[in-house]
C-alpha positions as CSV (number, residue, x, y, z in Angstrom):
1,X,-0.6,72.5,38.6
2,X,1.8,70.5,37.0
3,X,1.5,66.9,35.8
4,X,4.3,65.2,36.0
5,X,4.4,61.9,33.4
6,X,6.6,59.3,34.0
7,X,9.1,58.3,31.1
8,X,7.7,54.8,28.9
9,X,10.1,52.0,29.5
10,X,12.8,51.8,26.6
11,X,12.2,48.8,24.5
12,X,15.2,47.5,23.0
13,X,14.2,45.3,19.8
14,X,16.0,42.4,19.0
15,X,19.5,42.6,17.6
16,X,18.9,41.8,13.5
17,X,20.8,39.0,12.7
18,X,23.6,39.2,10.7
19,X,24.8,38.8,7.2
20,X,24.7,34.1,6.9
21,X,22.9,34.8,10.2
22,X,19.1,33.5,11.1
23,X,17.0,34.3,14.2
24,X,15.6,30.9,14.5
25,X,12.2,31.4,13.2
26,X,13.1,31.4,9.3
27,X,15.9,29.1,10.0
28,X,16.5,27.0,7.1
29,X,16.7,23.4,7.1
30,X,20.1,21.7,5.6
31,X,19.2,19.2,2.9
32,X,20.4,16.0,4.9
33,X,18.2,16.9,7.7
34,X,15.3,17.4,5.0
35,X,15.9,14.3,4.1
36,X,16.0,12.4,7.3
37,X,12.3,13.7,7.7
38,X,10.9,12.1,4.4
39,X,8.9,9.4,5.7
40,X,10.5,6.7,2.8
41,X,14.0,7.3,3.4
42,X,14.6,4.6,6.2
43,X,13.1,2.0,4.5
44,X,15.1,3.0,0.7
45,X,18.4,2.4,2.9
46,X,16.9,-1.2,4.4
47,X,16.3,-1.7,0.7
48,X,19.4,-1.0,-0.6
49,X,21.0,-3.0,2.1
50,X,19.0,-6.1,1.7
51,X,19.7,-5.8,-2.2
52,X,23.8,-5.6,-1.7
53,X,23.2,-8.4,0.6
54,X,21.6,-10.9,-1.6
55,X,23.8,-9.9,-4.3
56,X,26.5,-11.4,-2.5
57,X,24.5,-14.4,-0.3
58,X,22.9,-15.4,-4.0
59,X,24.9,-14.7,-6.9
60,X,21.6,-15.7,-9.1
61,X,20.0,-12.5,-8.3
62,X,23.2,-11.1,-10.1
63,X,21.2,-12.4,-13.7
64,X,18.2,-10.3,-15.4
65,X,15.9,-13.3,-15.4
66,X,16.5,-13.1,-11.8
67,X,15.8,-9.9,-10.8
68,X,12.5,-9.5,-13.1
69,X,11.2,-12.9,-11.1
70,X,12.2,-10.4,-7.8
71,X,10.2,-7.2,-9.3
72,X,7.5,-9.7,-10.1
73,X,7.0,-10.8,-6.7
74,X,7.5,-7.1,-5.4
75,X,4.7,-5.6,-7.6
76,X,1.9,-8.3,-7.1
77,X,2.6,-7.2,-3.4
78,X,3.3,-3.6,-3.6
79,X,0.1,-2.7,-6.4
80,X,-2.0,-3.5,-2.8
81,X,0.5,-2.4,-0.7
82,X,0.0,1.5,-2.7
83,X,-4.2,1.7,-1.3
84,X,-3.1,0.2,2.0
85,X,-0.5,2.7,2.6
86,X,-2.8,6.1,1.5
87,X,-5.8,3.7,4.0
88,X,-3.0,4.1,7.0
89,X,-2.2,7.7,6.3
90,X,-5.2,8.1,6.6
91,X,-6.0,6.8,10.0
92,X,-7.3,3.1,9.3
93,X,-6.0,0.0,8.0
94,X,-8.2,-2.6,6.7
95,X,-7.8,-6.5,7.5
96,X,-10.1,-8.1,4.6
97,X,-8.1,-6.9,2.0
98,X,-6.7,-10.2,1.3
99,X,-9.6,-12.2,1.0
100,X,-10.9,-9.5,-1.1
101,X,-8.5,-10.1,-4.0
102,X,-10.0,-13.5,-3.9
103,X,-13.1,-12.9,-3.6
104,X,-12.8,-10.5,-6.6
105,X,-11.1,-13.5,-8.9
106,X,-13.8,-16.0,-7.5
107,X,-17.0,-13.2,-8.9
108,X,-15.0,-12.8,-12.3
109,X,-14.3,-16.5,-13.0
110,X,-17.2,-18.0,-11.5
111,X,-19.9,-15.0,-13.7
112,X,-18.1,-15.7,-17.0
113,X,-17.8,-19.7,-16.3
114,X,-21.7,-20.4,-15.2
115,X,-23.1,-17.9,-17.1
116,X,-21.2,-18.3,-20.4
117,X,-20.7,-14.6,-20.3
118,X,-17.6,-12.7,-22.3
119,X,-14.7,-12.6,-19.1
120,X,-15.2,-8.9,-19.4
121,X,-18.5,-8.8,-18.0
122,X,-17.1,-10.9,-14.7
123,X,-14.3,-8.4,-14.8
124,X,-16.5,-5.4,-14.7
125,X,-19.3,-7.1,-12.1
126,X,-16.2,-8.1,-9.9
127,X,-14.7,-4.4,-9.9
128,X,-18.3,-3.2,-8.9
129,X,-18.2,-6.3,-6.2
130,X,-14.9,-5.0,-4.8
131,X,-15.6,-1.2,-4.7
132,X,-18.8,-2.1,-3.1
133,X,-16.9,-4.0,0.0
134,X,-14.8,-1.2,0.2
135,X,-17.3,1.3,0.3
136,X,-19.3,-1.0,2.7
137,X,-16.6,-1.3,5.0
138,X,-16.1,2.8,5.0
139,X,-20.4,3.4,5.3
140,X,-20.0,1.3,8.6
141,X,-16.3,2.8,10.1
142,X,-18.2,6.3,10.0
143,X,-21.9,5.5,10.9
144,X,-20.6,4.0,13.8
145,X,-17.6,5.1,15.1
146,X,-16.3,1.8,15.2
147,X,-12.6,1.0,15.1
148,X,-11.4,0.0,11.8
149,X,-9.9,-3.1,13.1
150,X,-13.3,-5.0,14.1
151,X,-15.2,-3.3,11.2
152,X,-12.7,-5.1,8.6
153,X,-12.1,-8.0,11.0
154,X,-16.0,-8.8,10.5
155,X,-15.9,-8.0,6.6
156,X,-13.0,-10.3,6.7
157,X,-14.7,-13.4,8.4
158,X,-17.9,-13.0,6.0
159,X,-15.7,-13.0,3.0
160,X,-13.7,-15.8,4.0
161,X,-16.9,-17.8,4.8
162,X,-18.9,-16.9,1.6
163,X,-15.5,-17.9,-0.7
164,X,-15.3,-20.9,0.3
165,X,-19.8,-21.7,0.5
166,X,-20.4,-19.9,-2.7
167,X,-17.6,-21.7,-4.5
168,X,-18.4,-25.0,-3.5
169,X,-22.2,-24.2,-4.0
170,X,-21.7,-23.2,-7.4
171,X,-18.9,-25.3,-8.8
172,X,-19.1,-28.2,-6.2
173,X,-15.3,-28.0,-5.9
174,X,-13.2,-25.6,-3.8
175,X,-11.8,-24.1,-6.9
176,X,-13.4,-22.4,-9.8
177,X,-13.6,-23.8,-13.3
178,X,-10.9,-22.9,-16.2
179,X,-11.8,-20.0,-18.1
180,X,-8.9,-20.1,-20.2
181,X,-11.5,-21.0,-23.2
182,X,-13.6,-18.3,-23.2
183,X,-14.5,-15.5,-24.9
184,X,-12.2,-12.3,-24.1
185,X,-9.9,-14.5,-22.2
186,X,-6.7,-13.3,-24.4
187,X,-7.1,-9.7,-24.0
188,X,-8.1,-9.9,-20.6
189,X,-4.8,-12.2,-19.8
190,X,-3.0,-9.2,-22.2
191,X,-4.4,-6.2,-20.2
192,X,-3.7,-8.1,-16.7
193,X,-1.2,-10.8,-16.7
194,X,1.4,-10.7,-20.0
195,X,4.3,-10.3,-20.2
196,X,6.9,-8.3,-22.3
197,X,10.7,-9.0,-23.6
198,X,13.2,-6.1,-22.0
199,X,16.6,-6.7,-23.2
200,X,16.3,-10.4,-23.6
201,X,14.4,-10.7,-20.2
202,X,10.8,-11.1,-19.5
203,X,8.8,-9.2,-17.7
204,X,5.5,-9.2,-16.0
205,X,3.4,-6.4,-17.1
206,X,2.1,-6.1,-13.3
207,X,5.5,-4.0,-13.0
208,X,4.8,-1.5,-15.5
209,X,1.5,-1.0,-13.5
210,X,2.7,-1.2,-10.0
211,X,5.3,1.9,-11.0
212,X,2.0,3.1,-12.7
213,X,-0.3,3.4,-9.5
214,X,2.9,4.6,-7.4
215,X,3.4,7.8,-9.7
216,X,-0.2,8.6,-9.4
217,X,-0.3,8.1,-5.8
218,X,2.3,9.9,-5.2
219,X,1.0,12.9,-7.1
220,X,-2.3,12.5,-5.4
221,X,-0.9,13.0,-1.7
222,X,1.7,16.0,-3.1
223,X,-0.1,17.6,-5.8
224,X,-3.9,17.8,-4.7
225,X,-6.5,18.7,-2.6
226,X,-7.7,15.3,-1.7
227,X,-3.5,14.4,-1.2
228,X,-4.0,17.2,1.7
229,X,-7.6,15.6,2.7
230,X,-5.6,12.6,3.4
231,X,-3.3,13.6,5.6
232,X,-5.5,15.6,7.5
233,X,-8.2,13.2,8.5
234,X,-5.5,10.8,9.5
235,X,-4.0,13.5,11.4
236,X,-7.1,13.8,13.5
237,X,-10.4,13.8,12.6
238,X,-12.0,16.2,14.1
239,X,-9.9,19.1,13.4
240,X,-10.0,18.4,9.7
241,X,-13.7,18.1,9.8
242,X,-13.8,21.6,11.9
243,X,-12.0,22.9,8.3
244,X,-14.1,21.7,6.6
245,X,-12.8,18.4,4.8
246,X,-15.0,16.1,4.0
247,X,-14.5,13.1,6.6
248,X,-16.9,11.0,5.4
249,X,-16.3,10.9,1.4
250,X,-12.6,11.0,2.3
251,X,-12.4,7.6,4.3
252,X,-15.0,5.9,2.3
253,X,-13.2,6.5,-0.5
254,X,-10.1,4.8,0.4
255,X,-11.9,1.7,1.5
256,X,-12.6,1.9,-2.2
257,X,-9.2,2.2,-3.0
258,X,-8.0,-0.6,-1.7
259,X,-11.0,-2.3,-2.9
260,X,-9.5,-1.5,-6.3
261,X,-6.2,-2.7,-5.5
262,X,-8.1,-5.9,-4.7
263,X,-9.9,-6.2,-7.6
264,X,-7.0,-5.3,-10.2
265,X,-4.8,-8.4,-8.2
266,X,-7.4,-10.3,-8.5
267,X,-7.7,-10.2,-12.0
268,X,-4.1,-10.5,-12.2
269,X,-4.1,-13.6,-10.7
270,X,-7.1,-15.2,-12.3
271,X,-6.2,-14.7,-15.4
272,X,-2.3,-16.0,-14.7
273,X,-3.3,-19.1,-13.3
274,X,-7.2,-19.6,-15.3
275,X,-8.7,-20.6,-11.4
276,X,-8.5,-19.9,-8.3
277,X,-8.6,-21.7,-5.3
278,X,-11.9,-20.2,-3.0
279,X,-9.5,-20.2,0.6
280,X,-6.5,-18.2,-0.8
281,X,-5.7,-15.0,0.8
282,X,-5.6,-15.5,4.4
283,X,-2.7,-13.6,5.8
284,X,-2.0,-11.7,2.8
285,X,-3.4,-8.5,4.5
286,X,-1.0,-8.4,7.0
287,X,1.9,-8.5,4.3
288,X,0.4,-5.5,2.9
289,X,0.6,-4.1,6.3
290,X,3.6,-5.1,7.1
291,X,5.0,-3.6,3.4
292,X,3.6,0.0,4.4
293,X,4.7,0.1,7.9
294,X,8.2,-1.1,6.4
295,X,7.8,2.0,3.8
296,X,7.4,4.7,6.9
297,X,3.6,5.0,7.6
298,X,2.0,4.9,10.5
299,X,-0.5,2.6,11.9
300,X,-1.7,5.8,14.0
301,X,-2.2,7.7,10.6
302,X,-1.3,11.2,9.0
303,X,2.4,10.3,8.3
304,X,4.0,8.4,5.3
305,X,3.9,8.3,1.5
306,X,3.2,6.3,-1.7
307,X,7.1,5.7,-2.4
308,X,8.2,4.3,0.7
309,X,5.5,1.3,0.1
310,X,7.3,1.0,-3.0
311,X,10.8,-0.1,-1.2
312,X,8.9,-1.7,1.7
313,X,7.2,-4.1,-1.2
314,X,10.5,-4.4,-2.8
315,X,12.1,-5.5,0.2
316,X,9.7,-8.4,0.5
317,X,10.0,-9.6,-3.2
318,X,14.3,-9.0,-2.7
319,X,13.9,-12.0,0.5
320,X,10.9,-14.0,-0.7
321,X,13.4,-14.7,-3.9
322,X,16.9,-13.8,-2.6
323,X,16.3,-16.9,0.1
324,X,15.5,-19.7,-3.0
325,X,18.2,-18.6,-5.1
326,X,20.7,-18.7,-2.3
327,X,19.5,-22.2,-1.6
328,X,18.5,-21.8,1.9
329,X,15.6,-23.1,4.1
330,X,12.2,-21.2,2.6
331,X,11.0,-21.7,6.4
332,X,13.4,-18.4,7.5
333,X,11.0,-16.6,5.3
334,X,8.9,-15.6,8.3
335,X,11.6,-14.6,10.1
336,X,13.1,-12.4,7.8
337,X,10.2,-10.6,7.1
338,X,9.6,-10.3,11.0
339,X,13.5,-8.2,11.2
340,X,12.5,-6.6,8.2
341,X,9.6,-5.5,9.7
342,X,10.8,-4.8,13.4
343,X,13.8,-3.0,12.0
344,X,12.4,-0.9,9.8
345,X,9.7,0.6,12.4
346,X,13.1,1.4,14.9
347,X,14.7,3.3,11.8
348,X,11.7,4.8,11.0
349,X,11.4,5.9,14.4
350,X,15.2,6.9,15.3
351,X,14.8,8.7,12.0
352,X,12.0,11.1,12.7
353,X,12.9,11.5,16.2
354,X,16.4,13.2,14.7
355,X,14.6,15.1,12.2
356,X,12.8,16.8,14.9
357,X,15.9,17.1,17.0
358,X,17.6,19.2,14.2
């Protein structure tokens, strides 16, 4: 008996593509479209265009004294704006980080002043001070599950009430004492808060450090593993821990972060101005918001970079200054910042939604 087997259905592979031809899958990208997809490229052509604008609305900025008083104002922003930015990609934000630069300046001054310590020993106390808040505020985001914005809301009411108790309980004055006087003052003020000639033209050394901590961020979130750890916790949680990242040392460690960012402006300022004044800070953390959001990350996490923050914090130095020197009202302030801001997110936006297009 005979078996009689049916003939197997001709399978026709898929034509190979031709010589300058792709099927799709290894498509190339072209370089603009590359571009369009970096997260900091939107806000480096607000910055340029806010730059070419004040050159023209305030021919001061023109002059180098000018512009260093602009990069000035840009890095005391942008050094906090650098942890805040790597805290978003990351999936949180954190709203005590502007009383927390105060609250660092107020442990520093107030240690060395009362206790007639060397400044270095308030320095170091208050750097432990901040990375403990930082830490703190981390310990009790993953413990609990809670939303970073009520963890850091709380942190940021207790702060703001212990500035202003402590201070007056210690000094009996709202501000702390001068330290100017003291022991290690000088090379404190030298490390933090000097300044340097560059081509006739001062220049605060807090710009040296805030393109400092921006090339090392921006190595850490390209060039390493805890870069990648970053991104994928703010990506979503859950999968990253199913990978194995470590969720918990990763988001507790940029608390800490930004509690260093915190601490090293709030050395900065202490030892610029020799006091400080216990109920500074409030509203500062949403400028350091607003600066990241401005240089491409997300509030919803796992998108952005450590260079955008850069322009975003640049932006706000460019208007802060470019408004004086034109002469206008310093009350549009605010409303710049709020186009700035609102503009920024709708390029941002429009910017990825055509990378992803292409």
């Amino acid at each position: 008996m005979s078996v009689t087997r049916q003939a197997e259905p001709a399978v026709t592979p898929p034509p190979a593509p031709g010589p300058g031809q792709s099927d799709g899958r290894t498509r190339q990208r072209s370089l603009p479209v590359r571009l369009l997809a970096r997260p900091e490229v939107g806000v480096f052509l607000g910055a340029v265009a806010v730059f070419v604008f004040f050159l023209f609305a305030a021919p001061a900025v023109r002059q180098g004294g000018s512009m260093a008083t602009v990069l000035y104002q840009a890095s005391t922003i942008g050094i906090m704006a650098l942890p805040v930015a790597l805290l978003m990609i990351g999936g949180e934000f954190d709203l005590s980080a502007g009383v927390a630069v105060v609250t660092s300046a107020l442990t520093a001054s107030m240690l060395s002043y009362q206790l007639t310590m060397n400044v270095w020993a308030g320095v170091i106390v208050a750097l432990a001070v901040s990375l403990g808040v930082g830490a703190f505020n981390g310990w009790v985001l993953v413990r609990t599950g809670l939303p970073s914005f009520l963890v850091t809301l709380g942190t940021f009411l207790i702060l703001q009430g212990v500035n202003l108790a402590v201070t007056k309980l210690v000094t009996g004055n709202v501000a702390t004492d001068d330290i100017s006087d003291m022991e290690g003052f000088a090379q404190a003020k030298a490390f933090f808060a000097s300044s340097f000639d560059l081509g006739g033209v001062q220049v605060k050394i807090t710009v040296v450090w805030w393109l400092v901590f921006a090339a090392l961020a921006t190595w850490v979130l390209l060039r390493t593993k805890y870069g990648n750890w970053i991104f994928a916790v703010g990506g979503s949680r859950e999968s990253a821990r199913a990978v194995g990242v470590p969720v918990t040392f990763t988001k507790i460690t940029l608390f800490m972060l930004v509690g260093f960012g915190a601490w090293f402006v709030g050395m900065h300022q202490l030892f610029s101005f020799n006091t400080v004044q216990s109920g500074e800070g409030v509203g500062q953390e949403l400028i350091y918001i607003a600066a990241a959001v401005i240089g491409g990350c997300l509030l919803t996490g796992g998108y952005g970079s450590a260079i955008g923050p850069v322009f975003g914090a640049f932006m706000f130095g460019m208007v802060n200054q470019g408004i004086v020197y034109a002469g206008w009202n310093p009350d549009w302030f605010k409303a710049f910042l709020g186009v700035m801001l609102l503009g920024a997110v709708l390029i941002n936006l429009w910017v990825r939604r055509a990378a992803t297009r292409r």
